[in-house]
C-alpha positions in Angstrom: -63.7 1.8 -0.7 -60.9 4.0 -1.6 -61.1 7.1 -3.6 -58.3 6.8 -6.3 -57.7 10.5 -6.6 -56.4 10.1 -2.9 -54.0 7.1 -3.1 -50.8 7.4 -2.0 -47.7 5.4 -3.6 -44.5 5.4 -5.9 -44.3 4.8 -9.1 -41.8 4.4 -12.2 -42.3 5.5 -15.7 -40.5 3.5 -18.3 -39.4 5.6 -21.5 -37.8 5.4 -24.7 -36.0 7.8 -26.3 -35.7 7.0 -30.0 -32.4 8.9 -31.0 -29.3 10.3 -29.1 -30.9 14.0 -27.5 -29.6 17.2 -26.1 -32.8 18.2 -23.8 -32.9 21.3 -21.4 -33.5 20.5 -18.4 -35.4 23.1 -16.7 -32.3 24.2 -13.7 -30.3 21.1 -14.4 -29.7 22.8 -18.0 -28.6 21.0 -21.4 -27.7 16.8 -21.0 -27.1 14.7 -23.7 -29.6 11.9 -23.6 -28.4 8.1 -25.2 -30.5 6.4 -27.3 -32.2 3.9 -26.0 -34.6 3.1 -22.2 -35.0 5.4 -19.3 -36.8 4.3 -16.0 -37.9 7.4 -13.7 -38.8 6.6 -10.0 -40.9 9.3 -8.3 -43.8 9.2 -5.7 -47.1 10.9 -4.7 -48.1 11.2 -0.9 -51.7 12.3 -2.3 -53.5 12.0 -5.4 -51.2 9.1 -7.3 -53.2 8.5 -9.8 -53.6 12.4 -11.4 -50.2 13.0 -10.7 -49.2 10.0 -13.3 -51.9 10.9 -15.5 -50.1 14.6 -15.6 -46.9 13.3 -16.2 -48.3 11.5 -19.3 -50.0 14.4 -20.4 -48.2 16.8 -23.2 -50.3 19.8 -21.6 -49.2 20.8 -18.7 -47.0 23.1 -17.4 -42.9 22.0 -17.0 -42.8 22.2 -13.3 -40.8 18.8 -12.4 -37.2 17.4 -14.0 -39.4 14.2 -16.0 -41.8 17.0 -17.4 -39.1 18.5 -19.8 -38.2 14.7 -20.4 -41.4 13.5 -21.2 -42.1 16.4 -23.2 -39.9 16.0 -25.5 -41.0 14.3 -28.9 -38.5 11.8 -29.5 -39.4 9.8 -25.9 -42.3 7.7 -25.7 -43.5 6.2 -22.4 -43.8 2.6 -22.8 -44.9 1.2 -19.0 -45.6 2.7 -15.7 -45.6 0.6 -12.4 -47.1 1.9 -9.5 -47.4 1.0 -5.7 -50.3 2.0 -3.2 -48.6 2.6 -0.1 -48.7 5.2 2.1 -45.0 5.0 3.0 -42.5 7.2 0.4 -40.9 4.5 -0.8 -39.5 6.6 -4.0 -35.6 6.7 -2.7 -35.3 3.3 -1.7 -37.3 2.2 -4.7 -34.3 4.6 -7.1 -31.7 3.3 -4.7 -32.5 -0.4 -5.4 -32.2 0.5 -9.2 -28.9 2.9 -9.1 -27.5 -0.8 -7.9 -28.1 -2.6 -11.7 -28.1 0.3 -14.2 -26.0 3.6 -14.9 -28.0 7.1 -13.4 -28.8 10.4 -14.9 -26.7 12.7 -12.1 -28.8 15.1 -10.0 -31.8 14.3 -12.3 -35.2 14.1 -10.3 -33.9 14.5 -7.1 -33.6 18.0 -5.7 -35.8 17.5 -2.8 -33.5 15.0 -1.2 -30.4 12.9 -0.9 -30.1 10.6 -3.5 -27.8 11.0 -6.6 -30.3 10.5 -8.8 -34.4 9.2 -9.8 -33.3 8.6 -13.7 -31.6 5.4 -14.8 -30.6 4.5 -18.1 -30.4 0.9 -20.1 -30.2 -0.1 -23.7 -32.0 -2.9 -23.2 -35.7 -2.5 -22.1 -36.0 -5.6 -20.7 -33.2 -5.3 -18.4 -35.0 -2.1 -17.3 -38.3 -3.3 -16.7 -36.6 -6.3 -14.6 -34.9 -4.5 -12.6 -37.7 -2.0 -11.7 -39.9 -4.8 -11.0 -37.4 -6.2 -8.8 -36.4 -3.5 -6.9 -40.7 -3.1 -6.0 -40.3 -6.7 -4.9 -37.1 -6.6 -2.9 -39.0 -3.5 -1.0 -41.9 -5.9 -0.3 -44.3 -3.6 -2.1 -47.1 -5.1 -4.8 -46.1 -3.3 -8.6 -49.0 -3.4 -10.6 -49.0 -2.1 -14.1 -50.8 1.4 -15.2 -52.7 0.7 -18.5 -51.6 4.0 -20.5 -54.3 5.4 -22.9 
């Protein structure tokens, strides 16, 4: 049996932001946020589970890009998909969705080569289609993350 505190996987975090924001950034400074759905791809090579219940949490210290995101009052996380797999998967997984929706530039990705981990739709269905189909298109198994 598996201990869940020492999964390892990627996972996306699907947002909305209820009204046009200006939101500091930590480094990446002030961007102006749109109104509307925000999908943020990240992973965890250990401990997958407490690092998305962190990210959910509103205590916790702003270390990461999403944790001034998430923080902020107007955006509400509305689904999270996740992936056990002991591969990092979290680049090909944001490169698969960079292909269907416009990105957030330099957002969530200062640790590697991609343009961005934050992609941005108006319509949250189209979001949560395309995430679930980049999982799929990677072969990997989404499964939903019930939030409490």
């Amino acid at each position: 049996m598996t201990n869940k505190t020492t999964l390892k996987g990627t996972y996306c975090i699907l947002m909305d932001l209820i009204s046009n924001q200006s939101i500091s950034i930590g480094k990446l400074g002030e961007i102006e946020f749109k109104k509307g759905y925000y999908v943020y791809v990240g992973s965890a090579l250990n401990s997958l589970m407490p690092r998305i219940k962190r990210h959910l949490s509103q205590n916790k210290k702003l270390h990461w890009h999403i944790d001034y995101l998430l923080n902020h009052k107007d955006v509400e996380v509305v689904n999270v998909l996740y992936a056990v797999d002991v591969n990092r998967w979290e680049c090909k997984l944001a490169l698969e969705i960079a292909g269907t929706t416009s990105a957030i530039t330099d957002f969530g990705c200062s640790d590697c080569t991609c343009s961005s981990h934050l992609f941005f739709s108006t319509y949250y269905d189209d979001l949560l289609y395309y995430s679930l189909n980049a999982f799929k298109k990677l072969k990997l198994n989404p499964k939903r993350y019930i939030i409490q």
